[in-house]
PDB file of N, CA, C and O in Angstrom:
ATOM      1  N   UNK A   1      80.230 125.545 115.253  1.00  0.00           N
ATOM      2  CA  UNK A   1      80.073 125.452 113.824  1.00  0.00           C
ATOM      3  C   UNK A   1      78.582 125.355 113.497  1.00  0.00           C
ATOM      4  O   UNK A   1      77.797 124.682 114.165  1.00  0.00           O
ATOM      5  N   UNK A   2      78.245 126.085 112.408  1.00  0.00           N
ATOM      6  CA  UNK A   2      76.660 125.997 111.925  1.00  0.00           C
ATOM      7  C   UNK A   2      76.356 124.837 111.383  1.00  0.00           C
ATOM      8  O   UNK A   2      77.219 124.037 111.022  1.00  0.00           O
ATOM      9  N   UNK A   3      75.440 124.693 111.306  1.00  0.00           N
ATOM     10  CA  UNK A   3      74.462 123.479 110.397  1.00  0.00           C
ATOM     11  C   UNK A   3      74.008 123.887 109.380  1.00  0.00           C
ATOM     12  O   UNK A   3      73.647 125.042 109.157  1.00  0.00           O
ATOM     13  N   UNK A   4      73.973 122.666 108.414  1.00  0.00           N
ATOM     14  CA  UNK A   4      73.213 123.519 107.172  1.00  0.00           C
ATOM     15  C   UNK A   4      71.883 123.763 107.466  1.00  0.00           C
ATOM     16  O   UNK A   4      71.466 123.305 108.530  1.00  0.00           O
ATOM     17  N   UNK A   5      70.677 124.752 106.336  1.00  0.00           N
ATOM     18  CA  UNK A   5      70.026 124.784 106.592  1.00  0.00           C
ATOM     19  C   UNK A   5      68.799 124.166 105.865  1.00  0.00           C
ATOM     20  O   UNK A   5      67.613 124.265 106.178  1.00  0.00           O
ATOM     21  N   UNK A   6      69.362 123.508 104.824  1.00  0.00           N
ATOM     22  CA  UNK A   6      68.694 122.552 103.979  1.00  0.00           C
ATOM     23  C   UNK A   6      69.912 120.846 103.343  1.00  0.00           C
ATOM     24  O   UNK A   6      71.137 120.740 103.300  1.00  0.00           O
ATOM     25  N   UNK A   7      68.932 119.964 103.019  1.00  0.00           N
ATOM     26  CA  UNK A   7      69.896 119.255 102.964  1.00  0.00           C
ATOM     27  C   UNK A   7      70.326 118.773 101.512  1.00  0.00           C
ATOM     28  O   UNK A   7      69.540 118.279 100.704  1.00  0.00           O
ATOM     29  N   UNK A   8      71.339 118.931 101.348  1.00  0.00           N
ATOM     30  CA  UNK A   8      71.840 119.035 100.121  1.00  0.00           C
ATOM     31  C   UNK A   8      70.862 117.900  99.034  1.00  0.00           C
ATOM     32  O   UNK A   8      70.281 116.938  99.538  1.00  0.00           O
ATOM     33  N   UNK A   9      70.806 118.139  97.762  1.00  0.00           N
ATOM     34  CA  UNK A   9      70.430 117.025  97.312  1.00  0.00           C
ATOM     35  C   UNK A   9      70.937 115.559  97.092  1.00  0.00           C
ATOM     36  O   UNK A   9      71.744 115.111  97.906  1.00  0.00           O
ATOM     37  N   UNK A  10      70.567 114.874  96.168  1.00  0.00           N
ATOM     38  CA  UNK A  10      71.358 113.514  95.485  1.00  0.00           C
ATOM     39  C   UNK A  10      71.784 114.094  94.311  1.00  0.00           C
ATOM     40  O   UNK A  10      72.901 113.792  93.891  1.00  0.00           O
ATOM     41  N   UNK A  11      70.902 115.090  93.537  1.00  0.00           N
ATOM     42  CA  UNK A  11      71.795 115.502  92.235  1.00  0.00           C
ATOM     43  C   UNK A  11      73.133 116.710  92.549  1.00  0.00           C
ATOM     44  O   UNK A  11      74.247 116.706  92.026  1.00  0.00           O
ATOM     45  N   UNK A  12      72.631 117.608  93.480  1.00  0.00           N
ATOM     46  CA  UNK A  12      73.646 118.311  93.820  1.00  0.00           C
ATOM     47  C   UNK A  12      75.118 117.759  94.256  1.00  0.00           C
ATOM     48  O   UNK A  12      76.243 118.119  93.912  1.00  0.00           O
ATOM     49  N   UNK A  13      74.648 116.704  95.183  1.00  0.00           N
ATOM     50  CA  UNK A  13      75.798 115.982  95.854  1.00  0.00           C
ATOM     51  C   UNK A  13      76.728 115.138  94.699  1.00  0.00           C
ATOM     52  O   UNK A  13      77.956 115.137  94.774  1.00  0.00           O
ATOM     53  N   UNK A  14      76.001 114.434  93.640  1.00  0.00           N
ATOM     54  CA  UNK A  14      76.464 113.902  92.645  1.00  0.00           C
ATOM     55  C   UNK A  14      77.114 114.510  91.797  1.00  0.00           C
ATOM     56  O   UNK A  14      78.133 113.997  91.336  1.00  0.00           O
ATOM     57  N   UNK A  15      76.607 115.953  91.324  1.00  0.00           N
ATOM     58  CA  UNK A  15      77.354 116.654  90.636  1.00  0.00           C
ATOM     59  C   UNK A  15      78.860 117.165  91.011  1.00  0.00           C
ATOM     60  O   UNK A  15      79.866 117.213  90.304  1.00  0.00           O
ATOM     61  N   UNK A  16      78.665 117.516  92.323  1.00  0.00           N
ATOM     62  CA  UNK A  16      79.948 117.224  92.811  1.00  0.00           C
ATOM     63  C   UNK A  16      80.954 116.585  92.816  1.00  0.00           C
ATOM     64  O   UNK A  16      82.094 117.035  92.703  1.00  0.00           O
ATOM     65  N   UNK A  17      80.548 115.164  92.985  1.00  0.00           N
ATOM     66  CA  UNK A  17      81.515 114.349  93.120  1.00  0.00           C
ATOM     67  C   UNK A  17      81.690 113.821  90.905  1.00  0.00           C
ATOM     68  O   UNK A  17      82.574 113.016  90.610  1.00  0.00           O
ATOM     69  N   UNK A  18      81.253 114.099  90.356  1.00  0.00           N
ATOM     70  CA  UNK A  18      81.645 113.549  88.748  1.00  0.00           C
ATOM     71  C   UNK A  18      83.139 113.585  88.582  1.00  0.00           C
ATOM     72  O   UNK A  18      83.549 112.649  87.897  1.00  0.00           O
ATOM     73  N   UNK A  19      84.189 114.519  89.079  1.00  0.00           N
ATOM     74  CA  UNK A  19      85.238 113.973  88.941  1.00  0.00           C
ATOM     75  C   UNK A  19      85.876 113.401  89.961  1.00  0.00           C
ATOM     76  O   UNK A  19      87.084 113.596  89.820  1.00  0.00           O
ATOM     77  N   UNK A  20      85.639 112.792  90.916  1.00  0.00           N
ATOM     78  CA  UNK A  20      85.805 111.870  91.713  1.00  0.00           C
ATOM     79  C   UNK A  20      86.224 110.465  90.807  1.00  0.00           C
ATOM     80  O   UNK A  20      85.256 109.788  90.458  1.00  0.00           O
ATOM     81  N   UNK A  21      86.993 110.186  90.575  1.00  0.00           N
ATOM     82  CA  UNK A  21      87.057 109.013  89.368  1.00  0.00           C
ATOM     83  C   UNK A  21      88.077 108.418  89.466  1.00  0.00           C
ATOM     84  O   UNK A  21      88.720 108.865  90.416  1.00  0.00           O
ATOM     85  N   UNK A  22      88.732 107.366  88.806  1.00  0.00           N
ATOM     86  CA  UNK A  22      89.916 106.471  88.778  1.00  0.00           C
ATOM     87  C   UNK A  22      90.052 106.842  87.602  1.00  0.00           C
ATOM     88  O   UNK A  22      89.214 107.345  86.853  1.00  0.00           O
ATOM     89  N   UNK A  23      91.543 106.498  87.354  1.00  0.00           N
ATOM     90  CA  UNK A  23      92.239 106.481  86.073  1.00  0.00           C
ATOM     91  C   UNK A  23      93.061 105.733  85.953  1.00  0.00           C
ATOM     92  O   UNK A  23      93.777 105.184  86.789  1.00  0.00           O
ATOM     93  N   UNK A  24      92.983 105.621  84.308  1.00  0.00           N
ATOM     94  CA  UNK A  24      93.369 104.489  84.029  1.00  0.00           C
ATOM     95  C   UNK A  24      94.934 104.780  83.858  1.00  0.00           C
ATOM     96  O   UNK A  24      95.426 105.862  83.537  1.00  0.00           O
ATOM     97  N   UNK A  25      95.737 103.377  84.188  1.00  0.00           N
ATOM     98  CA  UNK A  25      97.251 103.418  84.252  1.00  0.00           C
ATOM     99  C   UNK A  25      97.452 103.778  82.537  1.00  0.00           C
ATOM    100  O   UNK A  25      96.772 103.320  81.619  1.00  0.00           O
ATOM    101  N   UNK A  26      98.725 104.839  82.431  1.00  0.00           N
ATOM    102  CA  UNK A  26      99.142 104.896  80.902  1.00  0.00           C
ATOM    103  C   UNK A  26     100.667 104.210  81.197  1.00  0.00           C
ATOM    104  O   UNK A  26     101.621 104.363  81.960  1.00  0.00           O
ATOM    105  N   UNK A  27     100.083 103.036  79.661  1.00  0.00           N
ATOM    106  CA  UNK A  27     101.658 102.013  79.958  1.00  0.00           C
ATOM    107  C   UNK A  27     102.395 102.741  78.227  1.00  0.00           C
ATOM    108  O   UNK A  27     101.826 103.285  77.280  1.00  0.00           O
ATOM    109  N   UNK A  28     103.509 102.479  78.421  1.00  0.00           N
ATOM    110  CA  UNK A  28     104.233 102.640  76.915  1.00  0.00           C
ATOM    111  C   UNK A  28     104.935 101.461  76.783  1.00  0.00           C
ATOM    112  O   UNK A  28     104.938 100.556  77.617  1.00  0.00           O
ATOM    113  N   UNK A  29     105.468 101.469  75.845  1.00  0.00           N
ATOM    114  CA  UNK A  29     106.445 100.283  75.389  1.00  0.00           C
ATOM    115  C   UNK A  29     107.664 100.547  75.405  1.00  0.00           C
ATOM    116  O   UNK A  29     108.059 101.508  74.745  1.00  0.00           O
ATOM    117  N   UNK A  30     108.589  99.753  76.172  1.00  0.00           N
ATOM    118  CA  UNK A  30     109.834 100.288  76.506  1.00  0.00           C
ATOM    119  C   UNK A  30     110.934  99.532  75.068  1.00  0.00           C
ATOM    120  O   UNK A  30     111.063  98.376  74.663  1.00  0.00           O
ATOM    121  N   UNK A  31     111.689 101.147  74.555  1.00  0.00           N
ATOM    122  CA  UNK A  31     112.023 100.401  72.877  1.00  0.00           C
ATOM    123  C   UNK A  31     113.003  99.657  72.960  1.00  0.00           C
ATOM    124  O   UNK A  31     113.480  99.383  71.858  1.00  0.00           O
ATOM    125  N   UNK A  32     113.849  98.909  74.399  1.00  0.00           N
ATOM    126  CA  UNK A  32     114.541  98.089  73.909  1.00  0.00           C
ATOM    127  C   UNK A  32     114.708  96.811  73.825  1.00  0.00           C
ATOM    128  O   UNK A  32     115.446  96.089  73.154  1.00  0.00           O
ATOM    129  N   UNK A  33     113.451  96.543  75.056  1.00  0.00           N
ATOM    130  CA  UNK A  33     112.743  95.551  75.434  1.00  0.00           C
ATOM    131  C   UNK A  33     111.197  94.881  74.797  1.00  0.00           C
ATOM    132  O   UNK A  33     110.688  93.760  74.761  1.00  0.00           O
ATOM    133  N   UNK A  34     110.896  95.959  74.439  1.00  0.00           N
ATOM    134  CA  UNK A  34     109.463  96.120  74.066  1.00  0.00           C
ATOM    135  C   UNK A  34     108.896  95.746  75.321  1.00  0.00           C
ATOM    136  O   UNK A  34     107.990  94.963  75.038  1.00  0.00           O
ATOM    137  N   UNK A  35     108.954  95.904  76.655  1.00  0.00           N
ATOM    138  CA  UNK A  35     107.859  95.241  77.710  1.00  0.00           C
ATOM    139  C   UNK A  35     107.184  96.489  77.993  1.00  0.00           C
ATOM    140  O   UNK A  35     107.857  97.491  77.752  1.00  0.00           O
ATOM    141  N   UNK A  36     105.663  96.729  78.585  1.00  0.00           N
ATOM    142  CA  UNK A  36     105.078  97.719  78.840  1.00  0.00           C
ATOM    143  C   UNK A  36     105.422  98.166  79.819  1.00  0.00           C
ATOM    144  O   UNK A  36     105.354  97.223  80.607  1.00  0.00           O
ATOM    145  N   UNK A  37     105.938  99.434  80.598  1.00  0.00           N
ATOM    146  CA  UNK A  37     106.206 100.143  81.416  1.00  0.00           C
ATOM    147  C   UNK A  37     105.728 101.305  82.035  1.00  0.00           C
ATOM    148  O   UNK A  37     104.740 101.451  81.316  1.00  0.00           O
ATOM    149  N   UNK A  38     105.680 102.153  82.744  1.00  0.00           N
ATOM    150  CA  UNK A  38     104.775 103.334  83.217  1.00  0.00           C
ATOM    151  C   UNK A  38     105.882 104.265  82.389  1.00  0.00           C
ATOM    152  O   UNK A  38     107.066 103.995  82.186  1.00  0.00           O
ATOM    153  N   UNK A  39     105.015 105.634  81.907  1.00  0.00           N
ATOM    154  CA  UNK A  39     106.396 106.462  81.222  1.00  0.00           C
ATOM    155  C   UNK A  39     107.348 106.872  82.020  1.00  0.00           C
ATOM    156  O   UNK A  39     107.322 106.625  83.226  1.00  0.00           O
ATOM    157  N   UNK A  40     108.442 107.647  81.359  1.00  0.00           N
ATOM    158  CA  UNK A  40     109.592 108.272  82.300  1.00  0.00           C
ATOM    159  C   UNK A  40     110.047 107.446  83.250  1.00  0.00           C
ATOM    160  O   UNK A  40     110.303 108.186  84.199  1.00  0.00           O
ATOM    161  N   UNK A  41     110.308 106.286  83.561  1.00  0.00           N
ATOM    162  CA  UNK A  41     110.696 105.503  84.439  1.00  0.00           C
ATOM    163  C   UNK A  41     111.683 104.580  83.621  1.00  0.00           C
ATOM    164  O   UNK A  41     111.746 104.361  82.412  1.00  0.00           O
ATOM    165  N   UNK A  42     112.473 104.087  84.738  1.00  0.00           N
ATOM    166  CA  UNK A  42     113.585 102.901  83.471  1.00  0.00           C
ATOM    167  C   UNK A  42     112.895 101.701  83.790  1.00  0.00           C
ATOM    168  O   UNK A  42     112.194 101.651  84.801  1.00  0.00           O
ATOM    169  N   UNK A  43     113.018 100.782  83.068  1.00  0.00           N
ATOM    170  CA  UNK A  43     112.117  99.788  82.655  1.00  0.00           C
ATOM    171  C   UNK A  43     112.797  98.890  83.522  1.00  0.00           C
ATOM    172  O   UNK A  43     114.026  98.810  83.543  1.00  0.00           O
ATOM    173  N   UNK A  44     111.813  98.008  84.454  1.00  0.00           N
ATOM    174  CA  UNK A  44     112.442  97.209  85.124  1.00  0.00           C
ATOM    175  C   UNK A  44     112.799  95.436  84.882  1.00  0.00           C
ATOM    176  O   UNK A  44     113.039  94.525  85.675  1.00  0.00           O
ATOM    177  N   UNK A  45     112.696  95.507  83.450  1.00  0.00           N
ATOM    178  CA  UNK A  45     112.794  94.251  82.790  1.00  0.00           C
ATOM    179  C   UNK A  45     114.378  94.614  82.048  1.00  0.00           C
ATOM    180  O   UNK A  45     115.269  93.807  82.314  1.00  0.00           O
ATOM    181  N   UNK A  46     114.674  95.595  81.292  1.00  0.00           N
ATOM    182  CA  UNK A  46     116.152  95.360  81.420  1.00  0.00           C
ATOM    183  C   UNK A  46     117.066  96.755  81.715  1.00  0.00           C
ATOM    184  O   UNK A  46     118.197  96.918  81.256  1.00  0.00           O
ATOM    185  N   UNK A  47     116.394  97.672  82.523  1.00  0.00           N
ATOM    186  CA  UNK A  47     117.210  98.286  83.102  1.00  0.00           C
ATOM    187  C   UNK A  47     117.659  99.831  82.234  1.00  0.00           C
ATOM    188  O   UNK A  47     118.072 100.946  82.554  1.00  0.00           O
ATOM    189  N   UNK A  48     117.343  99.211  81.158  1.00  0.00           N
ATOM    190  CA  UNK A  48     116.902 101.194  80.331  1.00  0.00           C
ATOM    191  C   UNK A  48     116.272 102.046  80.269  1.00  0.00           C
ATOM    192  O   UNK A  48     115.068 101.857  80.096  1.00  0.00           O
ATOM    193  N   UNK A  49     116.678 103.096  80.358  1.00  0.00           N
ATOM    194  CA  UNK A  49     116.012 104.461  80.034  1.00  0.00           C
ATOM    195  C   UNK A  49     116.842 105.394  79.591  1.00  0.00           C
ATOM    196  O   UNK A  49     118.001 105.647  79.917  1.00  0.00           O
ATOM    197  N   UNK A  50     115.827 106.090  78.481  1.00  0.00           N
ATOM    198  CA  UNK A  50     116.508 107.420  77.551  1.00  0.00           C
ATOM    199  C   UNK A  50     117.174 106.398  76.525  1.00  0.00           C
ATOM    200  O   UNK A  50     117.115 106.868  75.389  1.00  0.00           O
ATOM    201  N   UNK A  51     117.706 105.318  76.560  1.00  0.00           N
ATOM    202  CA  UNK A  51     118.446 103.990  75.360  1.00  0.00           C
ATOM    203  C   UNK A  51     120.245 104.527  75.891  1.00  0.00           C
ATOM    204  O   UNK A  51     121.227 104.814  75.206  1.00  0.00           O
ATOM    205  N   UNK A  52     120.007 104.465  77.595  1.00  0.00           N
ATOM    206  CA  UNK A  52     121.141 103.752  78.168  1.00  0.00           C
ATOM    207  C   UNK A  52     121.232 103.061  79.281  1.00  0.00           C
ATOM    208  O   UNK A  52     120.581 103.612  80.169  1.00  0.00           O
ATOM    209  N   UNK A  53     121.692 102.208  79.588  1.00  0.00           N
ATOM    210  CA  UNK A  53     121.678 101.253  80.276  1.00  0.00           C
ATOM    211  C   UNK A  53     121.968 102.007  81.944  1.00  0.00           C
ATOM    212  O   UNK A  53     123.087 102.350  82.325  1.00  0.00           O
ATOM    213  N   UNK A  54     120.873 102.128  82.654  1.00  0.00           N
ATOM    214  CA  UNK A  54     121.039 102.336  84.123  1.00  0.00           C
ATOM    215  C   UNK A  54     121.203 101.607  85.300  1.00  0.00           C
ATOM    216  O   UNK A  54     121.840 102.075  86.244  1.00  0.00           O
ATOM    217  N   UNK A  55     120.577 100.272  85.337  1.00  0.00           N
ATOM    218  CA  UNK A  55     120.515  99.351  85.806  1.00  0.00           C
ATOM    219  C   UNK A  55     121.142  98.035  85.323  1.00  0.00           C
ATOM    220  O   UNK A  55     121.050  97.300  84.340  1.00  0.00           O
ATOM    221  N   UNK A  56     121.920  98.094  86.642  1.00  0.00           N
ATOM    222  CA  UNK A  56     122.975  95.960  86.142  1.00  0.00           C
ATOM    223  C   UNK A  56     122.359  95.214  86.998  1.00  0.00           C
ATOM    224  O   UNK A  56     122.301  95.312  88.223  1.00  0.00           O
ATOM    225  N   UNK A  57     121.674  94.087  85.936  1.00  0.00           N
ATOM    226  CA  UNK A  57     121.608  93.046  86.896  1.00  0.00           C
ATOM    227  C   UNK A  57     121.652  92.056  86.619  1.00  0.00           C
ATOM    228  O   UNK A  57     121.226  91.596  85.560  1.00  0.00           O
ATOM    229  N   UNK A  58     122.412  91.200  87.882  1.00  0.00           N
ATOM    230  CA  UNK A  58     122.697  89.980  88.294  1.00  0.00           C
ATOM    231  C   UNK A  58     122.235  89.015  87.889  1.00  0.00           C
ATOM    232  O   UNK A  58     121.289  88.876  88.665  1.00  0.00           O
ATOM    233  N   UNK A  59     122.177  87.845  86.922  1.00  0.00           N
ATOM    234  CA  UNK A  59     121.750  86.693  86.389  1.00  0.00           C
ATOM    235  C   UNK A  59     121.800  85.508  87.387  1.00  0.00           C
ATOM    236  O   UNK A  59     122.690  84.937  88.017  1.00  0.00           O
ATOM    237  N   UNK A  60     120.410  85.382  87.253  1.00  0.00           N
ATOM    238  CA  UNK A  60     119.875  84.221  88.039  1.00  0.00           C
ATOM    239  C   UNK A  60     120.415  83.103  87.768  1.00  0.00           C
ATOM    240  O   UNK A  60     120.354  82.776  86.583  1.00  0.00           O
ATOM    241  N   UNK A  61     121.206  82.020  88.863  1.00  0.00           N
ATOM    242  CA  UNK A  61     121.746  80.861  88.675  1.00  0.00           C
ATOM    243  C   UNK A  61     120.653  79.812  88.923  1.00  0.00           C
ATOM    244  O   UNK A  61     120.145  79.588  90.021  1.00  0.00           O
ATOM    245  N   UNK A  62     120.285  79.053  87.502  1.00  0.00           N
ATOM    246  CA  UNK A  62     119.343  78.096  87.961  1.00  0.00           C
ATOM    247  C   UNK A  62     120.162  76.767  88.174  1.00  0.00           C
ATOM    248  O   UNK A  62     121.062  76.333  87.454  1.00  0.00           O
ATOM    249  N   UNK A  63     119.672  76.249  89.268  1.00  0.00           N
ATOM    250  CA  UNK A  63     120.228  74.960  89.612  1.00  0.00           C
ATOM    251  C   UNK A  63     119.229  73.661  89.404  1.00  0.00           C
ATOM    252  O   UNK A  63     119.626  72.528  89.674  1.00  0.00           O
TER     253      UNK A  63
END
């Protein structure tokens, strides 16, 4: 394999990488709960999505 024959810069190299980046989480509000959720997913606070119930769950027995 060759070598380069010059060495890249700091602005070249930087320009490169500009979309190299994080992003930020997008939350929505889930409408039956109102708790924030990631979209398209059923909400794991009470188990809806689309506004029908997908998920049953089990109530915690406090002692």
């Amino acid at each position: 394999m060759t070598t380069p024959k010059r060495k890249t810069s700091k602005a070249r190299r930087d320009k490169r990488r500009t979309h190299w980046k994080a992003r930020v989480i997008q939350l929505v509000e889930c409408p039956n709960c109102h708790a924030m959720i990631l979209p398209h997913r059923v909400c794991p606070e009470c188990g809806y999505y689309e506004g029908r119930q997908v998920l049953v769950f089990e109530e915690k027995e406090e002692e």
